[in-house]
C-alpha positions in Angstrom: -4.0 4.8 -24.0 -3.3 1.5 -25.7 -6.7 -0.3 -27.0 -8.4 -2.8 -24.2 -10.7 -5.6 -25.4 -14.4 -5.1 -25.4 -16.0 -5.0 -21.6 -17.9 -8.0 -20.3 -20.6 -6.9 -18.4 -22.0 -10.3 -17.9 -19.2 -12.2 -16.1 -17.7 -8.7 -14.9 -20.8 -6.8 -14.2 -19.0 -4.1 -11.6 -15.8 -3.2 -14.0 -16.5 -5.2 -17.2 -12.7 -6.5 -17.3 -11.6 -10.1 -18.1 -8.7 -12.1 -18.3 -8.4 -10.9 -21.6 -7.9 -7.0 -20.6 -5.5 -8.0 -18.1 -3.4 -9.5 -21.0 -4.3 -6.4 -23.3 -2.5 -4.3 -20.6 0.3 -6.0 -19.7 1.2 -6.1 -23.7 0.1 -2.4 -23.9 2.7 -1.3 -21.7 5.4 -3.6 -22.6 5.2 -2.3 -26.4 5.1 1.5 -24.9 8.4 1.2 -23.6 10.1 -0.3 -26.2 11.3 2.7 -28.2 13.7 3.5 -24.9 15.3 0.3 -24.7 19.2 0.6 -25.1 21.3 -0.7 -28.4 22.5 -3.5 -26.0 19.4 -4.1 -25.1 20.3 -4.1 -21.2 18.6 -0.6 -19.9 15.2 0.6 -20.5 16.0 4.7 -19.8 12.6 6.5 -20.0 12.2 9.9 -20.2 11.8 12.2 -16.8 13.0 12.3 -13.4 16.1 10.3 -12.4 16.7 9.2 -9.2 19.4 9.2 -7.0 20.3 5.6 -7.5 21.6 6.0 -11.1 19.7 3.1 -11.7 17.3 4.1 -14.0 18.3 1.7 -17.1 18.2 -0.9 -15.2 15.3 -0.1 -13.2 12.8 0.1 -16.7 14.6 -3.0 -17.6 13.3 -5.4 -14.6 10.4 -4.0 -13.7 9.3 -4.2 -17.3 10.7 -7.9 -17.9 8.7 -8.8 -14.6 5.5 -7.6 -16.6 6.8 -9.8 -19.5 7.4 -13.2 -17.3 4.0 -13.1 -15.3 2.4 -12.7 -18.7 4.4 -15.3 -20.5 4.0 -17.8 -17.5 0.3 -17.7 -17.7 0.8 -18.8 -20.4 1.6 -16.0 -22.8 3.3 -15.4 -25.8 6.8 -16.2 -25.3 8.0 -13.7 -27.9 7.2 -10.9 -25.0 10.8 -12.1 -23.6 12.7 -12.1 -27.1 13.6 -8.1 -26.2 14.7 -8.7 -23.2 17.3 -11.9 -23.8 20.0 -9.6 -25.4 20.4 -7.8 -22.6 20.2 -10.8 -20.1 23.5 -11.6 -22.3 25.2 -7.8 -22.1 23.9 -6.9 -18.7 26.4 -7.9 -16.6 29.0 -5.9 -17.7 25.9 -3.2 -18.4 24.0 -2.7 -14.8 25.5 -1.1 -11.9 27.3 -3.6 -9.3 25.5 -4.8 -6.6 26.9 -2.8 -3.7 25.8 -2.3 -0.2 22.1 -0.9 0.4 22.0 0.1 -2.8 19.5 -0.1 -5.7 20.4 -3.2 -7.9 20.3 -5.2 -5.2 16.2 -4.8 -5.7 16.0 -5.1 -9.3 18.2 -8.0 -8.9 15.0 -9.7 -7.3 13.0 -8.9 -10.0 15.2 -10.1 -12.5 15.8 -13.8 -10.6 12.1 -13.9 -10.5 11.3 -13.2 -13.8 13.8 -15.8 -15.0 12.5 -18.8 -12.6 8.7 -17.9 -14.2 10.4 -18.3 -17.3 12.9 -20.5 -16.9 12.5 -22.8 -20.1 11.5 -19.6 -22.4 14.8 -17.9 -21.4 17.5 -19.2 -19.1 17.5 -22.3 -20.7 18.4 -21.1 -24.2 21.6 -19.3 -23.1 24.7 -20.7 -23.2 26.9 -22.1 -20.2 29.1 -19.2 -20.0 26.0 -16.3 -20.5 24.7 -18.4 -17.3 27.2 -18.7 -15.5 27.9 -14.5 -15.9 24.2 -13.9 -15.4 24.8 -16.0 -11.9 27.7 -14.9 -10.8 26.2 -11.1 -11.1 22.8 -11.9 -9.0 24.9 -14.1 -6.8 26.8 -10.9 -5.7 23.4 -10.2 -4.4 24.3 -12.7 -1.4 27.5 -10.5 0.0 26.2 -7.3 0.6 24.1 -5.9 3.3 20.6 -5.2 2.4 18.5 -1.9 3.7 17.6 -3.5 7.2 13.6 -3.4 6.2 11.8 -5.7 3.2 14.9 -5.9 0.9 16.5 -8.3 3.3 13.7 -10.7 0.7 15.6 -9.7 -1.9 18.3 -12.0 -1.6 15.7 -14.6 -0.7 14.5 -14.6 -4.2 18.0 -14.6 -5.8 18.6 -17.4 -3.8 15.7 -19.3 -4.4 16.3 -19.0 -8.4 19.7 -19.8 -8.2 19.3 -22.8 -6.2 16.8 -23.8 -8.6 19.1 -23.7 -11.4 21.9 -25.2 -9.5 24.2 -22.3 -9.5 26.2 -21.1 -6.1 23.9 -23.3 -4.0 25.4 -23.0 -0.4 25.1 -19.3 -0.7 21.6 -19.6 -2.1 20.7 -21.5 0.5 22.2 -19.4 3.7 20.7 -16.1 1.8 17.1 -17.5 2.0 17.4 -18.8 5.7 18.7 -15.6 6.3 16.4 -13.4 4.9 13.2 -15.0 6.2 14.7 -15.8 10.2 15.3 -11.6 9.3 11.9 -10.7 9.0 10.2 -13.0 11.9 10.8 -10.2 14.5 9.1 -7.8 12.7 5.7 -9.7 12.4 3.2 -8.6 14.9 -0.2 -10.2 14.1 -3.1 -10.3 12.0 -1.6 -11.1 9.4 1.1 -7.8 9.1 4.3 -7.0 9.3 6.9 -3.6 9.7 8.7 -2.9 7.3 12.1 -2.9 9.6 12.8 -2.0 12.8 10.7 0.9 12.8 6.7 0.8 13.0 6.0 1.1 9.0 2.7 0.2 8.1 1.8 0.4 4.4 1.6 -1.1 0.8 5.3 -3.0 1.4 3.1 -5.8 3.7 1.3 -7.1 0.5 3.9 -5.7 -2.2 6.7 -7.2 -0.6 6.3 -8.6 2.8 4.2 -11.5 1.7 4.3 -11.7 -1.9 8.2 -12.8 -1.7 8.4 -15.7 0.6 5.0 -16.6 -0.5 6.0 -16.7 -4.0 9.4 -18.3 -3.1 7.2 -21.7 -1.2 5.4 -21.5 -4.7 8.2 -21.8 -7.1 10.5 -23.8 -5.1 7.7 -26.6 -3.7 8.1 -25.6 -0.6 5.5 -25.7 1.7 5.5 -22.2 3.9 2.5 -22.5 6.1 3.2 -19.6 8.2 3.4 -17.6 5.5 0.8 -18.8 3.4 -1.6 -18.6 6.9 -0.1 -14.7 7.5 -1.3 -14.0 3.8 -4.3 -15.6 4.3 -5.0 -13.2 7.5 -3.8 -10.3 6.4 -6.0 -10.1 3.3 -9.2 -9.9 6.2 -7.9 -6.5 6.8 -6.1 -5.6 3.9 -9.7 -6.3 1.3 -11.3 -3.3 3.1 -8.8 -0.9 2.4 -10.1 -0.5 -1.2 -12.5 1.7 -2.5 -16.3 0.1 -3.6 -14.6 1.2 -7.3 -11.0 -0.6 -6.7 -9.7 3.0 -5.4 -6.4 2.4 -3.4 -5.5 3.7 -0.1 -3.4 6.6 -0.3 -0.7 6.1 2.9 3.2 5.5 2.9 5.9 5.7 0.8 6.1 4.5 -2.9 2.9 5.1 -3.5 3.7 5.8 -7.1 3.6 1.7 -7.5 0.3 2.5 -7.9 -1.8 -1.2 -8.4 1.2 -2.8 -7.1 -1.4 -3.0 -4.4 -3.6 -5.8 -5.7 -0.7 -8.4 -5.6 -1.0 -9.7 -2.9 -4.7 -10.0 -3.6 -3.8 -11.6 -6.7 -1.3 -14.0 -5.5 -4.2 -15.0 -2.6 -6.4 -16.1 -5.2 -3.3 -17.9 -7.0 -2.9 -20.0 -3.7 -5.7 -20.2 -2.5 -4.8 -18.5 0.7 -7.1 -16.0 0.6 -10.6 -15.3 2.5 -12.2 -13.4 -0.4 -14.1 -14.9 -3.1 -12.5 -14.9 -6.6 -15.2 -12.5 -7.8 -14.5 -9.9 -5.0 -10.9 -10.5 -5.6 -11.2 -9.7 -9.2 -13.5 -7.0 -8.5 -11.0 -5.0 -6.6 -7.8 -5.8 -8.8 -9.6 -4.8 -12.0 -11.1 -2.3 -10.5 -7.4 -0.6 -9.1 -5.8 -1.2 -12.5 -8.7 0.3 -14.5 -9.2 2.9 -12.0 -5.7 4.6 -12.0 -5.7 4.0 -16.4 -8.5 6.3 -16.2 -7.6 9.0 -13.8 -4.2 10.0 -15.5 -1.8 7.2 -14.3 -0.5 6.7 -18.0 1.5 9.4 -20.1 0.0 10.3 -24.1 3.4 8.0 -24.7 1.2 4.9 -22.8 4.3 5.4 -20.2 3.3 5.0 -16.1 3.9 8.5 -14.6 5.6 9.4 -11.6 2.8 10.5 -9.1 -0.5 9.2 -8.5 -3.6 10.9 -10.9 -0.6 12.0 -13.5 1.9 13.5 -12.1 2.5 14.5 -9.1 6.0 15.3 -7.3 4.7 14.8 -3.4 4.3 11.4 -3.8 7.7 10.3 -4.6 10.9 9.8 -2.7 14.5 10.5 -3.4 15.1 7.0 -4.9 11.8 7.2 -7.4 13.0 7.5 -10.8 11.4 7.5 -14.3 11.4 3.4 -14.2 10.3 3.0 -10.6 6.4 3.0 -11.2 6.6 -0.2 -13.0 6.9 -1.8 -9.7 2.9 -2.1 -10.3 4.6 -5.3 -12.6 3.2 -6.9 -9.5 -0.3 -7.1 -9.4 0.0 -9.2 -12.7 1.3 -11.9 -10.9 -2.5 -13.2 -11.0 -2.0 -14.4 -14.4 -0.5 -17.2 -12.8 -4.0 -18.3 -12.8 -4.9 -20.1 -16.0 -7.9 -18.7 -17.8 -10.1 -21.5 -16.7 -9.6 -20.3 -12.9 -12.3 -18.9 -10.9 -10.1 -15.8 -10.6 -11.2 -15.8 -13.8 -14.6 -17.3 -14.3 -16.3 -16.3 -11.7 -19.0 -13.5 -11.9 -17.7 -10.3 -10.4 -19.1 -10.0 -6.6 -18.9 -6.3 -4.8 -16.2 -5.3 -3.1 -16.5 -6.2 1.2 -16.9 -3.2 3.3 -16.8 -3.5 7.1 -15.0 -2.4 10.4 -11.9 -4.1 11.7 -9.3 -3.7 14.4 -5.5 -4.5 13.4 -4.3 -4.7 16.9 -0.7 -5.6 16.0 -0.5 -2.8 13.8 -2.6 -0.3 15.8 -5.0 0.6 13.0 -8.2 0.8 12.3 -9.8 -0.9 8.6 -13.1 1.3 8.1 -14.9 0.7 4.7 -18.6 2.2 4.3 -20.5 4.2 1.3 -18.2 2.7 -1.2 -14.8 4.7 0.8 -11.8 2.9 2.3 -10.4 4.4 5.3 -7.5 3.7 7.7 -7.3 4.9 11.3 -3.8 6.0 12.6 -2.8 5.0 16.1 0.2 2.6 15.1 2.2 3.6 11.6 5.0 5.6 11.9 8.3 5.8 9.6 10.2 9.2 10.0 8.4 11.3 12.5 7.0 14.4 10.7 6.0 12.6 7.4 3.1 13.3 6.1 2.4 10.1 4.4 2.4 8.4 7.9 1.5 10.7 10.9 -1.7 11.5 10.0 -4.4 10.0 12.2 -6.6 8.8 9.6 -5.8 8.4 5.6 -8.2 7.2 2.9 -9.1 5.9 -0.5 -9.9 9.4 -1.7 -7.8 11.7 -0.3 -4.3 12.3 0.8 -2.0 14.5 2.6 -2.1 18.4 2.6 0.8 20.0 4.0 0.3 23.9 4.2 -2.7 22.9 6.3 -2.2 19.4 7.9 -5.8 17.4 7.5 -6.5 14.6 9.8 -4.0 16.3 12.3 -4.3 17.4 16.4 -1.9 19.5 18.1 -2.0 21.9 20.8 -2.1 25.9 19.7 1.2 27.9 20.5 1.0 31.4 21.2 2.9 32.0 17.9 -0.9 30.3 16.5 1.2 27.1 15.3 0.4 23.8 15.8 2.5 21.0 17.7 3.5 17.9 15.4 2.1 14.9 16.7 5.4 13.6 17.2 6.6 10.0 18.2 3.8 7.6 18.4 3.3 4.7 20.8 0.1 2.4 20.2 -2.2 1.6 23.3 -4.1 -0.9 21.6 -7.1 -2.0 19.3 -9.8 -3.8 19.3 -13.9 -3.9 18.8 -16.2 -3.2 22.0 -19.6 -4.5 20.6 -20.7 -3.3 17.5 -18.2 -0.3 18.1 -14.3 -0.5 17.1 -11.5 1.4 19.1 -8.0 2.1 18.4 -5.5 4.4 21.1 -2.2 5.9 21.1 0.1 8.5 22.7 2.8 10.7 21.4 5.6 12.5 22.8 4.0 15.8 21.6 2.2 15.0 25.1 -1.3 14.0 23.8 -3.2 10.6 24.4 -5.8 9.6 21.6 -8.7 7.7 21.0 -10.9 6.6 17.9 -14.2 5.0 18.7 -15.5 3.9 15.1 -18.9 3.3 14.0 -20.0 2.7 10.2 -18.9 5.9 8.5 -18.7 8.1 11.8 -15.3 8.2 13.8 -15.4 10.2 16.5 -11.6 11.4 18.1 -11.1 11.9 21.7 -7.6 13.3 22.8 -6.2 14.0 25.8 -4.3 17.0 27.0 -3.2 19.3 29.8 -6.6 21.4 30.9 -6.9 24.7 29.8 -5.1 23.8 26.6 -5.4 25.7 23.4 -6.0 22.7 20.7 -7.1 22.3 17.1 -8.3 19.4 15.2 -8.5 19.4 11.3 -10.8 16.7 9.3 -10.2 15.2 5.8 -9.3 17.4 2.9 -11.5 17.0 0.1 -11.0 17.9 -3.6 -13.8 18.2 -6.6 -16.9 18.3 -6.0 -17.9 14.7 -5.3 -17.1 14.0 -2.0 -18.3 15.6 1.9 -15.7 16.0 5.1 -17.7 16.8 7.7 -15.9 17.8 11.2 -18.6 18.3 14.3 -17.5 19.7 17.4 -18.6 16.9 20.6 -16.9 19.0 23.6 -13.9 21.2 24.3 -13.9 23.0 20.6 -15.4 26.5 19.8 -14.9 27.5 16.4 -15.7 25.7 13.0 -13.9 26.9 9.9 -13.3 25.7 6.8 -9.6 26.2 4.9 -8.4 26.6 1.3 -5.6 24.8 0.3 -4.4 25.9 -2.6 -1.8 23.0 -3.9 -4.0 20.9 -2.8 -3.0 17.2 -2.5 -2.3 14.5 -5.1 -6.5 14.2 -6.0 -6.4 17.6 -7.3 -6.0 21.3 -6.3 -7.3 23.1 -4.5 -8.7 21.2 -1.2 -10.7 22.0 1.6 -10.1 21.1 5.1 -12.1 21.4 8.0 -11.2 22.8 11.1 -12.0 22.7 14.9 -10.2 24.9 17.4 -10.9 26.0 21.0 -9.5 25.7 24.9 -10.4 22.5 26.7 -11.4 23.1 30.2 -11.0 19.5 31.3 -8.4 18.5 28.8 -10.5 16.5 26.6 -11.3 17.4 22.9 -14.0 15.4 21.2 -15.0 15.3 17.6 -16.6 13.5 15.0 -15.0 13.3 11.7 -16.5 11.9 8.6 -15.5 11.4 4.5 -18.3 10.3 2.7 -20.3 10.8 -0.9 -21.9 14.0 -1.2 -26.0 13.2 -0.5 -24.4 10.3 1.4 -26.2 9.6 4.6 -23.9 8.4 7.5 -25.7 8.4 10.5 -25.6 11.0 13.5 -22.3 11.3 16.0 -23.0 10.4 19.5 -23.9 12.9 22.8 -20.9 13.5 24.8 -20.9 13.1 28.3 -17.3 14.1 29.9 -16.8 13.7 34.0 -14.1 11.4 35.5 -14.4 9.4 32.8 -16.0 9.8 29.0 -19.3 8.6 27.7 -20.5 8.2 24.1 -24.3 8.0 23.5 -26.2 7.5 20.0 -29.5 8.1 19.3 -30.6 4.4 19.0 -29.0 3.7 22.5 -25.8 2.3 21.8 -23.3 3.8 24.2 -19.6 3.1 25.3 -17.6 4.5 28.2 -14.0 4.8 28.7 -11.5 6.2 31.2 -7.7 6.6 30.7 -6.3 5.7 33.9 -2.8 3.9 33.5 -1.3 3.8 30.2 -4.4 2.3 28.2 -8.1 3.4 28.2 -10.3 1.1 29.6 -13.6 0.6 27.4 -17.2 -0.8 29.0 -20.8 -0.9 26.8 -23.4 -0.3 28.0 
């Protein structure tokens, strides 16, 4: 890895990073990939995996130059952009056209972003006809149909550079109005939004959702309330999804972005719209960005890798090629902040931990003992994918696939296990001291997760006499406990190897619960924590026309699922 500044442990007592070792590593990995830029200087190709966009070169090249242009508008050396104007010059006759739903039309984004950042460093000091080729290739950006999810913001950026610059105006305009009237539908509350028509939950809210039109109010003076208000709502949630260490939440697609996470954390603190403090803020970006540099994120080379801890081939798509984890460009948009910010001189502060219902989203934000962990009664993308049916994912762990880990599903007599299938949310919220989240899916199964501290116990709902089996996290190393206890309707406890394990490490172990409900209820209590870690004891069980949860010190909530939504009363 590329040399980092010596740590601070006085004004960054938690990681030890400054200002200074964001800066190292933005420099670090613009000077890695320099060796793969093109003679024309308009691709970066990097060795690996190519996608299926035939992309690649261009890919490397705007991610990367995104790297450059936060870094050289916080006011770094503007040199970091002298590679990158040659091919500003040659790439429009260089990068693929920007056709319908199709890859360029995303890096096109990144490069009208970059250039507005940089505007004085760069487009200024090319000539009237390199503009007016460089325009008229983003501007093509404006006639073809996006992918109906986030890259409808795509062409909201274009447009908002373009119109700053004065170039094809009336189409810069309609693209942006566009674009953000696009999106309105798909916000549901608290501060989050799908990612398209379909119930998508994951890292695209704060990668994308809200860092474009936020970013766009920024650059172009205008004022974006709503969206600065959403950003501002969403981070209440969004802040306990981290690890006590930074560690990032391992659910959805892309996840090869890697601390693309932290910008919208960032880009709260930029704004101001933000209810974290700047210590916490920097606590949990630094934290991300220093976390994944030391668990394998970078190659010998000082190249990002596709997968997650190194390499790893599960957590990419079809459309992730070898320049697609530089997408993490992002989280140094908080170099916006001058040095003298608090981002930036402020003494570190711990990272918030907490309980929280996302009712629009129909999740569940569970931080305790230093873990991050989301509850699943909401997210869904294609149904069967890993990366979003699971009930619960976490900070430390992710998927397994030849035995599914946070799963339920009713035994067939062939001893297989019934997907979970389409999910439809029946709410969230918090009951006292106690959150709940509820859902049901057309595998024929209603669920509910009562959460308290660490300790989420999982109540689902089936035909009587049911054969059904419940699996708990799955755990790799030796650092970490997943702990499954049977409440009512399981009989048998096992624990199973999986050898491929999942992308923390191989092999992982999953628990297991399995038995035949007599009333149609199956009750368990599921918990991820440190090894030594104490979490507190699950609650008694009390099942009759309606279910009852009891813990030692008295707390107790009931609920009955009558209609089409449980019904919750404390007691």
């Amino acid at each position: 890895m590329f040399p980092l500044p010596e740590e601070d442990r006085t004004l960054s007592p938690l990681t030890g990073w400054t200002r200074r070792h964001w800066a190292a590593v933005a420099d670090g990995l613009l000077a890695a990939v320099e060796p793969y830029r093109s003679a024309d200087g308009a691709e970066i190709r990097l060795p690996g995996r190519a996608s299926w966009t035939e992309c690649d070169g261009m890919e490397g090249f705007a991610r990367t130059f995104l790297i450059a242009a936060f870094r050289v508008a916080g006011g770094g050396p503007s040199a970091l952009l002298q590679p990158y104007r040659q091919g500003f010059v040659t790439g429009p006759d260089v990068w693929p056209s920007v056709v319908e739903k199709h890859q360029p039309m995303v890096e096109a984004a990144s490069l009208a972003l970059g250039l507005w950042l940089t505007r004085e460093h760069l487009w200024d000091t090319l000539s009237d006809g390199e503009q007016e080729r460089l325009a008229a290739y983003l501007a093509t950006a404006f006639d073809r149909e996006p992918v109906d999810n986030n890259w409808w913001l795509f062409p909201v950026t274009v447009g908002g550079f373009l119109a700053s610059v004065g170039r094809h105006q009336k189409a810069a305009r309609e693209a942006i109005e566009r674009g953000l009237a696009k999106i309105e539908p798909w916000y549901v509350g608290d501060g989050w939004y799908t990612d398209g028509a379909r119930r998508s939950f994951d890292h695209y809210n704060g990668w994308a959702m809200h860092l474009y039109p936020v970013l766009y109010g920024l650059l172009s003076g205008t004022a974006m309330p709503e969206h600065r208000a959403r950003l501002r709502e969403f981070l209440g949630s969004f802040s306990l999804m981290f690890g006590a260490h930074g560690e990032t939440l391992y659910m959805g697609r892309s996840v090869t972005y890697r601390f693309a996470s932290v910008a919208s954390l960032m880009l709260g603190a930029v704004t101001g719209d933000t209810p974290l403090s700047p210590g916490a803020t920097r606590r949990l970006a630094s934290g991300a960005v220093k976390h994944f540099l030391e668990h394998g994120a970078l190659s010998p080379e000082g190249l990002l890798t596709l997968g997650w801890y190194g390499p790893h081939e599960p957590s990419l798509q079809d459309y992730s090629g070898s320049g697609s984890p530089y997408w993490a460009a992002k989280a140094f948009v908080g170099l916006l902040a001058p040095a003298d910010h608090p981002l930036w001189t402020d003494v570190e502060e711990a990272a918030p931990e907490g309980v929280l219902p996302v009712p629009g989203a129909g999740l569940i934000a569970q931080n305790a003992g230093g873990i991050a962990r989301v509850v699943n009664h909401g997210s869904q993308h294609h149904v069967g994918d890993p990366l979003y049916d699971r009930y619960a994912y976490s900070t430390h762990t992710a998927p397994t696939t030849a035995v599914a880990d946070n799963h339920f599903g009713l035994v067939r007599e062939d001893g297989t296990v019934t997907p979970r299938g389409t999910i439809t949310p029946r709410g969230a919220g918090r009951a006292g001291e106690l959150v709940w989240a509820a859902s049901s899916s057309s595998a024929g199964v209603d669920s509910v997760s009562v959460v308290r501290g660490a300790v989420e116990v999982r109540a689902h709902r089936v035909p009587p006499g049911s054969a059904v089996r419940q699996s708990g996290w799955a755990i790799t190393g030796e650092e970490l406990t997943s702990v499954l206890l049977p409440l009512y309707g399981f009989a048998e406890e096992k624990v199973e190897l999986v050898e491929d394990g999942s992308a923390f490490g191989a092999p992982a172990l999953v628990p297991t619960l399995t038995g035949t409900t007599p009333t149609g209820w199956a009750i368990s209590a599921a918990v991820l924590a440190t090894r030594g870690a104490i979490y507190g004891e699950p609650p008694e069980v009390n099942v009759s026309d309606h279910i009852v949860l009891t813990w030692p010190d008295g707390i107790r909530i009931a609920f009955q699922w009558d209609s089409l939504f449980p019904e919750f009363t404390t007691q």
